[in-house]
N, C-alpha and C positions, 0 to 999 in steps of 0.2 A: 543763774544765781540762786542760792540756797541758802538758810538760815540754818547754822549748824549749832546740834543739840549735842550734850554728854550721852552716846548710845546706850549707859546703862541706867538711866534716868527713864523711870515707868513711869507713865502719867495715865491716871486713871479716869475716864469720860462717861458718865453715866448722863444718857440722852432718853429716860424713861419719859418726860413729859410730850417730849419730841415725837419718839417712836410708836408712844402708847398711843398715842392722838388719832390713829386710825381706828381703835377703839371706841373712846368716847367723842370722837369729834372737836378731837382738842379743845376740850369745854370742862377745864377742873376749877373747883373754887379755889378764891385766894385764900382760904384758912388751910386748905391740904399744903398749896403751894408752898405756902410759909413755914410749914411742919417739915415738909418735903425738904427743903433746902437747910431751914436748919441741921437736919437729919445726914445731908448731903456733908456738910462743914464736921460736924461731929464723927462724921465714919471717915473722914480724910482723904474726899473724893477732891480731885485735882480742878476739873472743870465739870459743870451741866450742862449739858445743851440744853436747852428752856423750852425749843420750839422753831416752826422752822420765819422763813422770812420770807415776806412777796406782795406784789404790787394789787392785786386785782383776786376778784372775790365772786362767787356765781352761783354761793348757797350760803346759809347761815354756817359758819364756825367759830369756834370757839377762839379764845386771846393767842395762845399759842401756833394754830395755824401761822400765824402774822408777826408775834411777839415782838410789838413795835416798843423803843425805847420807854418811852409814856408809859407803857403799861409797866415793863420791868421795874420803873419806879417807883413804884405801887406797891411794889413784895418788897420786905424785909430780907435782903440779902446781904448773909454774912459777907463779913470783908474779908476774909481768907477764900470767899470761894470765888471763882472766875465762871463766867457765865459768857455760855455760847450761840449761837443760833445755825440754821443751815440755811442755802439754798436748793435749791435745783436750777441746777444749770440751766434746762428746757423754758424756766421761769425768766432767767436772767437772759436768755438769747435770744425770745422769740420777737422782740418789739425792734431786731435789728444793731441798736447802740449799745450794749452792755455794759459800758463804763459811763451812758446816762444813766441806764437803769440802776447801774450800784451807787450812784451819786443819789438819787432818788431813793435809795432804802435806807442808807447808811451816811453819818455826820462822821468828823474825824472819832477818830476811837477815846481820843483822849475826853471826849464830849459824850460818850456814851458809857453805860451801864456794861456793854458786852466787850469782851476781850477777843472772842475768838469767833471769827465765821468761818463754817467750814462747807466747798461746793461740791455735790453730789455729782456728778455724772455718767451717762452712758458711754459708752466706749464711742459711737460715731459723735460725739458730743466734743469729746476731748480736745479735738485741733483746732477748736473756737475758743477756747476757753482763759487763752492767755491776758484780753485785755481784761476780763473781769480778776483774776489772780494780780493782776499788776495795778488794778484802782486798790481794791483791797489793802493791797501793801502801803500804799501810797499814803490811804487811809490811816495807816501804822496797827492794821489788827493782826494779831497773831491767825495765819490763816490754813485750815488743813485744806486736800483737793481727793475726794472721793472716787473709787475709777469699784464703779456698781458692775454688779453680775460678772465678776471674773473668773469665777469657773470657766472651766472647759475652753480658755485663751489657749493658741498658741503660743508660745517660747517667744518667736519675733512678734508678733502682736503687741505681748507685754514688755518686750524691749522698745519698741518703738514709741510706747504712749508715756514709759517712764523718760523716755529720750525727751518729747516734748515736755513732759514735768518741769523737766531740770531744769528746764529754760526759764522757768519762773522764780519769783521771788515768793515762796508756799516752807512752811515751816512742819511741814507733815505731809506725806502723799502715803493715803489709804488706801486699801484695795477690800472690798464688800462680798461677804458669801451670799448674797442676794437672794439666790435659790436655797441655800439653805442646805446642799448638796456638797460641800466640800471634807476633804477628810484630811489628817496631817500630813499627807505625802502632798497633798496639793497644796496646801500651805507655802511646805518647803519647798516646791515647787515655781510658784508665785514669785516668795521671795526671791531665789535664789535669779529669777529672770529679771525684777525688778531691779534688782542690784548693779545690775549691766549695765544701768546707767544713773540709777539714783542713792547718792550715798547721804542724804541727810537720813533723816526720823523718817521710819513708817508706823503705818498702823492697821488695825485691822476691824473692821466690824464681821460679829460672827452673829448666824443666825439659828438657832435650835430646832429643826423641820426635820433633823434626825439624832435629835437627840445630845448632839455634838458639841454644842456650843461651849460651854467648857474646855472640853479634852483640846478645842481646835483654839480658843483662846490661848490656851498654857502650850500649844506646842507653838502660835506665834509668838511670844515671850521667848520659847526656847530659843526660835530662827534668830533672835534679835531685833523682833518689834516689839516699839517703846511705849506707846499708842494705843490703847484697849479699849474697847467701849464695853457697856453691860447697861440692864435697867433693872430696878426694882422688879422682883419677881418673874422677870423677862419680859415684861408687859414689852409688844412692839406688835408692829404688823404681822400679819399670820402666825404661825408657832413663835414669833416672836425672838429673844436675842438670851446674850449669856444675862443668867440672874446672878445679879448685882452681888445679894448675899455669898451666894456660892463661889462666886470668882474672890472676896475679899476675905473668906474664908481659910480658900485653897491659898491664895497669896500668904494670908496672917501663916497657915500651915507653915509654909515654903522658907518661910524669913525672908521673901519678899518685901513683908508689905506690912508694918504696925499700923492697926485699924482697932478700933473701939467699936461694936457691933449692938449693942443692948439696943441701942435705939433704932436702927435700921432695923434689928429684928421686929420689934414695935409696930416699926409704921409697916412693914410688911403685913403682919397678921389681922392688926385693925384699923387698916385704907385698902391695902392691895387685893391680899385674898381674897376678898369677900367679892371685888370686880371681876377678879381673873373666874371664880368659880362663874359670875356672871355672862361673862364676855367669851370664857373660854380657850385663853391664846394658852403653849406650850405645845411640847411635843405630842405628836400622835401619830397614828397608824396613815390617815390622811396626807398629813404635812410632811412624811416619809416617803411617803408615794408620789408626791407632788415634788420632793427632792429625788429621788429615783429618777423619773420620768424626766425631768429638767423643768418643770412645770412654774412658770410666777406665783407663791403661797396667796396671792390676794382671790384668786380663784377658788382655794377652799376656804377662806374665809369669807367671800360669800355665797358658798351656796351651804355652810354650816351655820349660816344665820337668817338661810330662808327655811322655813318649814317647810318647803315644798322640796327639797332635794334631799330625800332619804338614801342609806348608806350606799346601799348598791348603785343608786344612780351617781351617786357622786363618784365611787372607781371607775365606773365606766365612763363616767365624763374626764378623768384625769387620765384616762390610757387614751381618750381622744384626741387630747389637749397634748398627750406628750408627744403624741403623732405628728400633730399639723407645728410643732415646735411652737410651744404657747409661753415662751420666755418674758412677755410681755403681758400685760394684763390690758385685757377687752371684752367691754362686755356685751359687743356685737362678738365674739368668737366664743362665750359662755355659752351664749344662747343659742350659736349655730350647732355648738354640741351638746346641747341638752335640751333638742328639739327634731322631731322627724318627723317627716312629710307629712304635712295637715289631710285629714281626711276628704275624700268622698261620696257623700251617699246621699241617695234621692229620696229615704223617707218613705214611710208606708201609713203614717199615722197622721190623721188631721186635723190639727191645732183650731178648728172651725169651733167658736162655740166656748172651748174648753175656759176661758177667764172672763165669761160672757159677765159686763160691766162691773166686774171688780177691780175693786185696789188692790196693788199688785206691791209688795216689799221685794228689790231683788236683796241680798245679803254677799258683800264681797269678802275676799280671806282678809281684808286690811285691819288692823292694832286697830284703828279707832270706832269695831265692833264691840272689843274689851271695856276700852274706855268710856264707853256710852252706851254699855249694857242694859245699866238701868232706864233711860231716855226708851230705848227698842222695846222693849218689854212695855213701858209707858204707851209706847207709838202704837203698838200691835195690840195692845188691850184695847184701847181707844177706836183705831181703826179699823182693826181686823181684818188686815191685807192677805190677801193668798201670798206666802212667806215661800219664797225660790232662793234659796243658799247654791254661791257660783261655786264648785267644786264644792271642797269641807273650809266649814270656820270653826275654827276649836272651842271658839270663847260662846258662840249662841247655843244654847241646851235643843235639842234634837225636836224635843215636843214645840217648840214654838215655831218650824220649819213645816211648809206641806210637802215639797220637794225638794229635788237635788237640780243643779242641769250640768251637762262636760259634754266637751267636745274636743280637746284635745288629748292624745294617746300619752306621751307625757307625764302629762298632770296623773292621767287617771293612773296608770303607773304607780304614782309617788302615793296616791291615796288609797292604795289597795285594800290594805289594812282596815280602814272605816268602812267601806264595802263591804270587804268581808263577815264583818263585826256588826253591823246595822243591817236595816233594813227600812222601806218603805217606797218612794214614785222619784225614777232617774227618767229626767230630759235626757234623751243620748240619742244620736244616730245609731244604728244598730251594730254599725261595720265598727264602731269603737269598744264595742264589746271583748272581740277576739283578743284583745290585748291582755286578756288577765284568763285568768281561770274561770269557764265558764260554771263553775258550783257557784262561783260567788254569787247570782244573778239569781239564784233560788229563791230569796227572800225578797227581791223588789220586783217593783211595775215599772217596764219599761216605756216610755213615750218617743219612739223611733218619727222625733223629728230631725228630718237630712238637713245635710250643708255643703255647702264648698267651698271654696277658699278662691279667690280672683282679686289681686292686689289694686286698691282702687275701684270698687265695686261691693253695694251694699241692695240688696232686694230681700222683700219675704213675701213670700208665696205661703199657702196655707199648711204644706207638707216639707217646704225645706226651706232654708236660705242660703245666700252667696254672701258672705263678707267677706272683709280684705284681709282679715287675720286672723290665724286660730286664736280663737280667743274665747271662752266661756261664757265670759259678762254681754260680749255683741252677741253670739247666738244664741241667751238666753232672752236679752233684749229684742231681738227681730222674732226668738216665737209667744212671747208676752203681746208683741203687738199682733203676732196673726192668731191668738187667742181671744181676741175680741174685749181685752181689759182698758177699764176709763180712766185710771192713771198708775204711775210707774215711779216709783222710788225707790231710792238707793240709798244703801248704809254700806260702809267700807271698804267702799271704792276710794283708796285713801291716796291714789297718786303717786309717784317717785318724783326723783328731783330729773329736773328740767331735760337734764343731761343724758339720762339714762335711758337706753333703747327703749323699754317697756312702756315709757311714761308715752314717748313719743309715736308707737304704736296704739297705744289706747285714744290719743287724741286725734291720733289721725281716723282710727275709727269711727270716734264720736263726733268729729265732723261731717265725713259721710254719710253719717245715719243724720243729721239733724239738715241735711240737703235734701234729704226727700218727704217731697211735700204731705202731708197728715200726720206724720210719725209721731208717738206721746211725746210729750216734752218729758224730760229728766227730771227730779229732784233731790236731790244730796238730802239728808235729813242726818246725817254725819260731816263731819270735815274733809276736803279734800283739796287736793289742788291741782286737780284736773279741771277742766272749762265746761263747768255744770251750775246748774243755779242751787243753792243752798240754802234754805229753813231750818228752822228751829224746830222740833217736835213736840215741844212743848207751846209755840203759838197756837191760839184758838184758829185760825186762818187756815192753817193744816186740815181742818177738820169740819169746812165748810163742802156742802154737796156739788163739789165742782165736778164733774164730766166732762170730759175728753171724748172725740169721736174717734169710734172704734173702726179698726181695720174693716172687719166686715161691712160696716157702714160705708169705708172710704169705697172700700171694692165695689159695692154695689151702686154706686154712686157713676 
């Protein structure tokens, strides 16, 4: 069953609050939002998607992650515009009932704010997907059904998944350049196999990772899809999607499409620009490569928003990626290709002595070194800790550091540059050296304390240590304590979310380290949200002559 539209009837969907949310966190105020939409109603945009929909939450986000009715009611929405939401299928299927779960997202349509839901899915997704399409309807929402990452489909592949479409009662069935990797022949391609068995309304989401997004919207317009998405300024996940302006442009161009522009040009220049120069997303040399290669774009958006993966590491991580078929985003498979085998070396140099009952600052790369810049500088005037920066932090000035410490080949890689460029005392095993130009090492002291790497295993000896993970912050940790220092703090060691491999290697480290009996205790003197105890720098208590018994002490004991 099909809900049959007029095929020359363009309807225009602009999903920027939607798509942009992998940006800021789907976290916009409602003074943008309400600019936003009126702005939407004035340029003659058909529908918004607002944002997506879903039961369950496991980090702070923003309204629109969820864009529950309650809130829609809250913004000033014009009454000519129709407002959308999406799921994800993977969302709606995974608690087993799918037609509980959309009874539980969704009241009848006539009782809410949103007109149109539209469901995302992956292709092995698709042959579940009927009872959620069929509450939907039931529900009486105008509903689109998304068929993601259809590039590089076979002919019967995409005949088959439009076959099951048809079956439903869906008022749209899209097809997603996901990758960001499609060109007009593929388009016409797409369609012309969809059509084999689905003759209502298509549409199309296009992605800009080569540039495309346009030329590949106007050639589905050409094929006879009705159905277009765009966002303000392209703002979307990775290089992100066709820009709004431009597509209402080229339409108004075409005599397509009467649009009034002044004010979309408006909120473009002063809301949009100013993030996207921030945040980044459009086409680039990256997002090309990462469509080339067949690569998921969320992969170069994060490692273009970690400072630690400079250019070259990152094509070489996406010729990796496009190897092991990285279609899918993982950030256990980031890390398996932007990581090579942790070192070995036994150390020539004897950490005996060297931090003999001092306070010890370690300094990690985390944002909330920036933020509490001033407080460090407080701390370190006050205290006078022998200052150990893990790798590079950009935001502490060079003179407030006594050293450096690395241990992974990697990292030190991506920080070459600052080696090159400084100079002064690198913690390093010796064998981590070879990794770069030995000229660079002209101007520092090296301290050739060894390591190994033994998963589930944390020791320090006076010349090396074993932890469970290459990791900087533990092997500078285990030789602070075989240097004989009376306590140990830490400033931006700032944590990740719960989820994320990193976090959960760090913790699993700092659990083994705080198992073996004498080891300093920890102290955050920044925020974080890793499982460490946390002070203020500014309490007098900080600054009382506590001592800690020192390795050496423990050892001779």
């Amino acid at each position: 069953m099909t809900n049959q539209h007029n095929c020359q009837e363009l309807v225009i969907l602009d999903c920027t609050f939607r798509d942009g949310g992998y940006y800021n966190n789907w976290d916009y105020s409602t003074e943008l939002a309400n600019r936003y939409l009126q702005v939407m109603s004035d340029s003659g945009i058909d529908y918004v998607e607002l944002g997506f929909r879903a039961l369950e939450s496991s980090s702070f986000e923003g309204p629109y992650a969820y864009t529950p009715d309650s809130w829609i009611k809250r913004l000033d929405v014009p009454r000519n515009l129709k407002i959308g939401v999406m799921c994800n299928a993977k969302d709606l299927l995974k608690y087993g009932n799918p037609k509980e779960t959309v009874a539980q997202l969704f009241c009848k349509a006539e009782d809410s704010p949103v007109t149109l839901v539209r469901v995302a899915a992956h292709f092995n997704e698709v042959d579940n997907c009927g009872d959620i399409m069929e509450e939907l309807h039931k529900l009486g929402y105008v509903t689109g059904f998304n068929l993601m990452q259809s590039s590089g489909r076979s002919r019967e592949e995409l005949i088959k998944k439009a076959e099951i479409a048809a079956a439903w009662p869906i008022d749209s069935l899209y097809f997603a350049d996901s990758l960001g990797n499609m060109l007009p022949d593929d388009i016409s391609f797409i369609v012309s196999a969809l059509r084999e068995a689905w003759k209502g309304p298509m549409g199309f989401h296009a992605h800009d990772n080569m540039g495309m997004g346009l030329v590949n919207a106007l050639a589905a317009i050409k094929e006879g899809v009705t159905w277009i998405d765009g966002t303000v300024t392209g703002m979307g996940r990775g290089a992100g999607n066709v820009r709004m302006e431009y597509l209402l442009l080229e339409l108004s161009k075409q005599g397509m499409r009467e649009t009034e522009l002044d004010a979309l040009m408006s909120l473009v220049i002063e809301e949009f620009e100013p993030v996207q120069r921030s945040c980044g997303w459009g086409p680039s040399i990256y997002y090309h490569l990462s469509a080339t290669y067949g690569v998921h774009p969320t992969y170069v958006q994060e490692m273009l928003s970690d400072e630690r993966y400079k250019p070259v590491a990152i094509v070489k991580a996406l010729k990796r990626l496009g190897a092991a078929g990285a279609s899918g985003f993982s950030r256990d498979r980031l890390k398996d290709v932007t990581e090579s085998e942790p070192l070995v070396s036994v150390g020539t140099w004897n950490a005996t002595g060297w931090l003999k009952d001092r306070d010890v600052l370690l300094v990690g790369p985390g944002e909330e070194v920036k933020n509490h810049l001033e407080a460090l500088e407080y701390f370190i005037e006050k205290k006078n800790p022998y200052v150990i920066c893990i790798n590079i932090n950009p935001w502490i000035p060079n003179h407030l550091i006594n050293a450096w410490a690395a241990c992974n080949p990697d990292r030190l890689m991506l920080d070459k540059e600052f080696y090159a460029k400084n100079q002064g005392l690198l913690l390093a095993p010796n064998a981590l050296l070879q990794y770069v130009d030995k000229d660079i090492w002209n101007h520092w002291t090296i301290q050739d304390y060894g390591v190994s790497v033994e998963s589930g295993e944390f020791k320090v000896m006076v010349e090396n240590a074993t932890i469970p993970h290459a990791l900087s912050a533990i092997y500078a940790i285990a030789a602070v304590n075989a240097g004989g220092a009376s306590n140990l703090y830490l400033a931006g060691f700032d944590g990740y979310t719960s989820e994320d491999p990193r976090h959960k290697q760090m913790e699993n480290a700092l659990g083994l380290y705080n198992e073996q009996p004498g080891v300093l205790p920890l102290t955050s003197i920044t925020p974080t949200s890793l499982t460490i105890a946390t002070v203020s720098p500014f309490s007098e208590s900080v600054y009382l002559n506590k001592e800690n018994e020192t390795f050496a002490q423990r050892m001779s004991a």
